[in-house]
Backbone bond lengths (Angstrom), bond angles and torsions (degrees), N, CA, C in turn:
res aa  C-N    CA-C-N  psi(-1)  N-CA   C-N-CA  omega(-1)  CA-C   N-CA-C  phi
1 X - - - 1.446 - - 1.543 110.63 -
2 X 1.671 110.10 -41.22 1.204 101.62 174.93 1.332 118.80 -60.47
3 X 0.826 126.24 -59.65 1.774 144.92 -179.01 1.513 110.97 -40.37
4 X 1.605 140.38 -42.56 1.112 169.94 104.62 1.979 92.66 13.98
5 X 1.052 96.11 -69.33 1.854 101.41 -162.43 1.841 112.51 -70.05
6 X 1.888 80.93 -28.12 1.597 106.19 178.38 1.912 105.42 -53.51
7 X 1.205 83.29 -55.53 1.098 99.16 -174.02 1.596 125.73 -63.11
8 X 1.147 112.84 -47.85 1.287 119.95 173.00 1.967 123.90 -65.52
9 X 1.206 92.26 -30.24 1.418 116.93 170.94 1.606 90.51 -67.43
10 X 0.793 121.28 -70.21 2.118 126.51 -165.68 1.489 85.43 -41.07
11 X 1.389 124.99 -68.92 1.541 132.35 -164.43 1.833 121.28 -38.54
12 X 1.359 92.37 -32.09 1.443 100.10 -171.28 1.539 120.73 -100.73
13 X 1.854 127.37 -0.19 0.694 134.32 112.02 1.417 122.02 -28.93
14 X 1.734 85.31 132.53 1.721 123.19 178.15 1.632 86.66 -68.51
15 X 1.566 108.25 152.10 1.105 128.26 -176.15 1.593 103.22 -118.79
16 X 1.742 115.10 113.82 1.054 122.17 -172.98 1.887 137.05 -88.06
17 X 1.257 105.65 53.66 1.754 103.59 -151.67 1.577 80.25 -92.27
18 X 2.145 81.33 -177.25 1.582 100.74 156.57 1.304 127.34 -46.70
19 X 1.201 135.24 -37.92 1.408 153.56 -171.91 1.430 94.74 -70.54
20 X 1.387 136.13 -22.57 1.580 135.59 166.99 1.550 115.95 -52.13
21 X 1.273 93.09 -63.65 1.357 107.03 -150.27 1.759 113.25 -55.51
22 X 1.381 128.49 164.54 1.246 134.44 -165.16 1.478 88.11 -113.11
23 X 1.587 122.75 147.50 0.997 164.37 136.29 1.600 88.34 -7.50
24 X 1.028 133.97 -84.24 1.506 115.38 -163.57 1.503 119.26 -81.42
25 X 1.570 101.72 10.33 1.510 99.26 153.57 1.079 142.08 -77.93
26 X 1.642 104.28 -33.35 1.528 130.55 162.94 1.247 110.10 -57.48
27 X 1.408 110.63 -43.78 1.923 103.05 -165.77 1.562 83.79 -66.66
28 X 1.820 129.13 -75.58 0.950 107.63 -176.17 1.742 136.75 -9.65
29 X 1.215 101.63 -56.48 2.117 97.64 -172.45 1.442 100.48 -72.15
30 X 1.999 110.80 -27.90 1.842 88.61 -174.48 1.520 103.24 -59.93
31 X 1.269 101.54 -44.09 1.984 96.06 -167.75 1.519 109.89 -64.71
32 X 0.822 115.01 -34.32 1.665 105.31 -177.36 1.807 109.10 -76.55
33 X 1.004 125.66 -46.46 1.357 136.91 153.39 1.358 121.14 -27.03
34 X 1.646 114.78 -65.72 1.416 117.41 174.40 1.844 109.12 -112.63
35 X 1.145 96.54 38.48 1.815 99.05 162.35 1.109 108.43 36.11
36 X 1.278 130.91 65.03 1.713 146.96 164.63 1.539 117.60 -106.47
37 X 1.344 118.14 47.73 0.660 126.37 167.37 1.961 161.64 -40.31
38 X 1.697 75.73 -33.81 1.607 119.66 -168.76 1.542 114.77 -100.87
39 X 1.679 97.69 49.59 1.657 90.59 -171.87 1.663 73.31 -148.54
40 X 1.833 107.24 -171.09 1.162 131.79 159.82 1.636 109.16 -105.55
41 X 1.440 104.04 147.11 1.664 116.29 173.50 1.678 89.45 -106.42
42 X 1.599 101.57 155.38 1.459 142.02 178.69 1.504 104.75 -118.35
43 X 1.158 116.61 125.61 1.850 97.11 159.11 1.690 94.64 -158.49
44 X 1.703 90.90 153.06 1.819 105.22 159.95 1.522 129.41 -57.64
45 X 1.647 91.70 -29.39 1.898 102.42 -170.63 1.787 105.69 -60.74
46 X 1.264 113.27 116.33 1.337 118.91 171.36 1.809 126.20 -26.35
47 X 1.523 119.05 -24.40 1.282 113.96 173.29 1.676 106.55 -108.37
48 X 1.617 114.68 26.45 1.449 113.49 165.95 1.183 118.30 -39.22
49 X 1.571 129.72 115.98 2.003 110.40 157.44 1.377 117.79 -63.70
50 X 1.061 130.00 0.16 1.596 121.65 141.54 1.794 118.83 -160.04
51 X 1.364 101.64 110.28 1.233 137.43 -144.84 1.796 85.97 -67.43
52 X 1.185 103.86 134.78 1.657 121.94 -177.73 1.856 99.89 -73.45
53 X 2.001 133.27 78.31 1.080 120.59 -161.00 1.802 94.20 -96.13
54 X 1.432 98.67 169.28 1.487 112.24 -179.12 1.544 104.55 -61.89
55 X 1.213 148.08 -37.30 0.948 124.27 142.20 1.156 161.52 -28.16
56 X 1.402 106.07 -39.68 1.187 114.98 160.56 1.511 132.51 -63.46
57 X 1.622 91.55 -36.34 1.956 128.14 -179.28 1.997 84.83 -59.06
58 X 1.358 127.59 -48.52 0.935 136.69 -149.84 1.784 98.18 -56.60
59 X 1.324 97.06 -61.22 1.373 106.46 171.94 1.799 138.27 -90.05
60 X 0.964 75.22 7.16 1.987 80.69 155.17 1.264 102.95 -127.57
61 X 1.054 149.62 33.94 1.551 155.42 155.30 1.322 123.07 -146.87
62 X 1.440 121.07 42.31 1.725 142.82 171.89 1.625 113.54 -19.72
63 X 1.332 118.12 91.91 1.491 91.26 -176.07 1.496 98.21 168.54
64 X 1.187 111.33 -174.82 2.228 119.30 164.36 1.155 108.30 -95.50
65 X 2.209 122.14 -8.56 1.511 97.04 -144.92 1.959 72.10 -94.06
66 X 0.750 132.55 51.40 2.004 125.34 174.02 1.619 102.98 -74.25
67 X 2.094 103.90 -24.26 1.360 94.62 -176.51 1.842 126.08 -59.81
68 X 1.709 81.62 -3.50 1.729 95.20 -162.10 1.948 100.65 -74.44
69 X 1.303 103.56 -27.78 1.774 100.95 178.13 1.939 100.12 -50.91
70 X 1.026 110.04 -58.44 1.373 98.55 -161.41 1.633 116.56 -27.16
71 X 1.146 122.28 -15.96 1.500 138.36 165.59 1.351 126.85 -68.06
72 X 1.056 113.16 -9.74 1.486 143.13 166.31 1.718 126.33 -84.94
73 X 1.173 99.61 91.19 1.509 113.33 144.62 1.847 141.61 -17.17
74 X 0.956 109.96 -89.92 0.755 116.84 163.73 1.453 122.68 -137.92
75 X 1.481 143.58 145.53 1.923 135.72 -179.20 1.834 105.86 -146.66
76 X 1.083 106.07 130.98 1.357 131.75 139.55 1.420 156.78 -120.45
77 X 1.049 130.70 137.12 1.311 138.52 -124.34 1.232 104.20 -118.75
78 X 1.169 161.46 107.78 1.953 147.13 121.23 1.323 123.79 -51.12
79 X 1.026 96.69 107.22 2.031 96.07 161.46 1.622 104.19 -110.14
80 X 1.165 105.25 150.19 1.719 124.42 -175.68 1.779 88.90 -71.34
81 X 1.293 107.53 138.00 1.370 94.73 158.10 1.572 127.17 -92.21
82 X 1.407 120.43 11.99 1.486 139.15 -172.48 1.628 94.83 -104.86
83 X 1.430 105.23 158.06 1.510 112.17 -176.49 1.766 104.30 -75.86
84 X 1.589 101.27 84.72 1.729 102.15 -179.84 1.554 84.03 -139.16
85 X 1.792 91.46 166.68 1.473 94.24 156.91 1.308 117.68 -105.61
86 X 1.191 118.83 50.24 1.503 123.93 -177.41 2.017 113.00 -89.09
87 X 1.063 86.49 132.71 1.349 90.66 -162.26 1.938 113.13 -171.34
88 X 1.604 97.27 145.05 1.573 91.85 -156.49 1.761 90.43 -132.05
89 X 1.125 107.18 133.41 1.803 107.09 156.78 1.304 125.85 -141.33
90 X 0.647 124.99 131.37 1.675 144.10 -172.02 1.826 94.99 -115.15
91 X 1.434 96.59 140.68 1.219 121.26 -163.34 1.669 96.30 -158.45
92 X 1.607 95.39 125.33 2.105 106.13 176.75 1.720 82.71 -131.77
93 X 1.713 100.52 123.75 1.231 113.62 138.70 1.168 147.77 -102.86
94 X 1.313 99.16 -179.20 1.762 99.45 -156.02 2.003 107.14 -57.94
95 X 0.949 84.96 -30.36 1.787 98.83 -173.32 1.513 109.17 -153.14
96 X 1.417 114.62 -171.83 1.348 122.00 175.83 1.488 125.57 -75.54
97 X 1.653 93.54 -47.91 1.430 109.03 -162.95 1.599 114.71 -57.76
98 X 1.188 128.75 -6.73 1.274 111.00 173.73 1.870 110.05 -123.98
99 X 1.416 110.10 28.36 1.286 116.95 167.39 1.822 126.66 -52.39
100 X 1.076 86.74 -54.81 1.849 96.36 152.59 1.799 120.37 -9.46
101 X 1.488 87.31 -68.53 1.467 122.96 -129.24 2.411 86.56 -98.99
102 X 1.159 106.71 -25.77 1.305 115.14 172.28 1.517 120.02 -111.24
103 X 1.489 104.77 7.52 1.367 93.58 166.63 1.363 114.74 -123.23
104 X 1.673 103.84 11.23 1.688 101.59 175.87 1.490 91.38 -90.77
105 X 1.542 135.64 -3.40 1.250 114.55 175.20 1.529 95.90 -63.77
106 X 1.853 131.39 -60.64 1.140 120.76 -131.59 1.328 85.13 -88.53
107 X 1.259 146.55 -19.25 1.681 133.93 172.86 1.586 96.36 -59.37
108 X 1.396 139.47 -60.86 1.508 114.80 172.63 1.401 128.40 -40.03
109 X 1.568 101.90 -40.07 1.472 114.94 169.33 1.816 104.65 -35.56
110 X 1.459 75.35 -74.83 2.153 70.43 -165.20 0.992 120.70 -58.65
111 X 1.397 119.65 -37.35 1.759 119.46 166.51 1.315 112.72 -14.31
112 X 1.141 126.74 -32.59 1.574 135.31 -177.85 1.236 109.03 -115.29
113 X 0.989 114.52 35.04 1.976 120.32 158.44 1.821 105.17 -146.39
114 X 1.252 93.18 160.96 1.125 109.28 -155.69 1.507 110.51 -91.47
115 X 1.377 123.28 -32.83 1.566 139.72 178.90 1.682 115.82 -120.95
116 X 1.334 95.98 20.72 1.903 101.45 157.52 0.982 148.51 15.33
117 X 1.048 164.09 35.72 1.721 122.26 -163.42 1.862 99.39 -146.04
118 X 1.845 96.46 130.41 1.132 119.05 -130.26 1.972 75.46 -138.52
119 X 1.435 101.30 106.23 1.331 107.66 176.26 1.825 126.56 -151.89
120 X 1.301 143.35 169.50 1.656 130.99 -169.62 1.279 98.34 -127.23
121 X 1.419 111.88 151.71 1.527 106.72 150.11 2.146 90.27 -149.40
122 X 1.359 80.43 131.27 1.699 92.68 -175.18 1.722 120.28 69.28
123 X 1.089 107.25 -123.86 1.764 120.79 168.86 1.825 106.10 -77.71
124 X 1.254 113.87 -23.10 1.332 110.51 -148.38 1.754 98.53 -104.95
125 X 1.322 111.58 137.31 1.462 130.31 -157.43 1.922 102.41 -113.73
126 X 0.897 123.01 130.60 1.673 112.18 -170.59 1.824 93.60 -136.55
127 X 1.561 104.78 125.29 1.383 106.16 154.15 1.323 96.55 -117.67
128 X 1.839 130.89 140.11 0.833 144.90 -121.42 2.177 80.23 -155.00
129 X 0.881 117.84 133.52 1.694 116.77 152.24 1.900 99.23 171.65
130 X 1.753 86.74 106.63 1.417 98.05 -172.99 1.654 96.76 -175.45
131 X 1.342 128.20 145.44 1.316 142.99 -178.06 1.562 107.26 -31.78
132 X 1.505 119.15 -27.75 1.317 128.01 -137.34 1.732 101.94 -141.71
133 X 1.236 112.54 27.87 1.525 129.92 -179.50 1.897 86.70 -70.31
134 X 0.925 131.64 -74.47 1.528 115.41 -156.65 1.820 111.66 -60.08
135 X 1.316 116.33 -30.93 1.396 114.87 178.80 1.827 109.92 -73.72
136 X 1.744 98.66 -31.03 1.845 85.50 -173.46 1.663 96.43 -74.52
137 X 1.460 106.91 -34.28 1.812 86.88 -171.30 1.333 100.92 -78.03
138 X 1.067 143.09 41.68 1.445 149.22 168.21 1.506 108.03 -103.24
139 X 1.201 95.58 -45.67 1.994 131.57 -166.99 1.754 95.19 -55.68
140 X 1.735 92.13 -58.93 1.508 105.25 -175.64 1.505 121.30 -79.16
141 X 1.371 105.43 -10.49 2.095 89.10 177.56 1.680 94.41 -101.87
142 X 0.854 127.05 0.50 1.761 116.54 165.80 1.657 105.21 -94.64
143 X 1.770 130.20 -29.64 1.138 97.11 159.05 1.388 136.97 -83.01
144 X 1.723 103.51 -13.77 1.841 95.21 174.53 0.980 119.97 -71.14
């Protein structure tokens, strides 16, 4: 009986993976990880120090397809605060099915940067443009 309750109790526990985590958790470990310190963070999560607003969305995503965020989960943002284009976003959606459709925004994105690289693994969407693009997506397929 005990074992039974054990069990059922285990079941109803939240299940804690990679697939958990929010968009500005990830940016969090890249920056602390690779000491990026020297920029501003953006995020959706309600206690952001500077809240990711549609305005802003307005102008790093030029266009009609913005209707495509609504597919989006949760996003956070890095900008360098030095005159670079260094800059990181992580993006978790709600599901799969419209991954397509939210990552041809950030492939336009990079089109207009110079050191790119704009790639998924699971829910989670990565534009990458920073000295250190091959070590963070290194960073990130050993934690997903």
């Amino acid at each position: 009986m005990l074992l039974i309750c054990a069990f059922i109790f285990s079941s109803c526990l939240p299940v804690f993976s990679e697939e958990s985590r929010s968009a500005d958790e990830i940016l969090a470990a890249i920056l602390a990880e690779f000491d990026m310190e020297d920029g501003y963070c953006y995020g959706t999560e309600r206690d952001a120090m500077y809240p990711l607003t549609d305005a802003l969305l307005e102008r790093m995503f030029v266009g009609e397809r913005l209707d495509d965020l609504r597919y989006v989960d949760s996003m956070a943002v890095y900008f360098s605060r030095r005159y670079s284009e260094r800059e990181i976003i992580v993006i978790r959606l709600l599901d799969m099915s419209h991954r397509k459709a939210v990552m041809a925004l950030l492939l336009e994105r990079a089109e207009k940067k110079e050191n790119a690289v704009v790639f998924a693994s699971g829910v989670y969407l990565y534009l990458l443009c920073t000295e250190q693009n091959e070590a963070i997506r290194g960073y990130l397929s050993v934690k997903n």
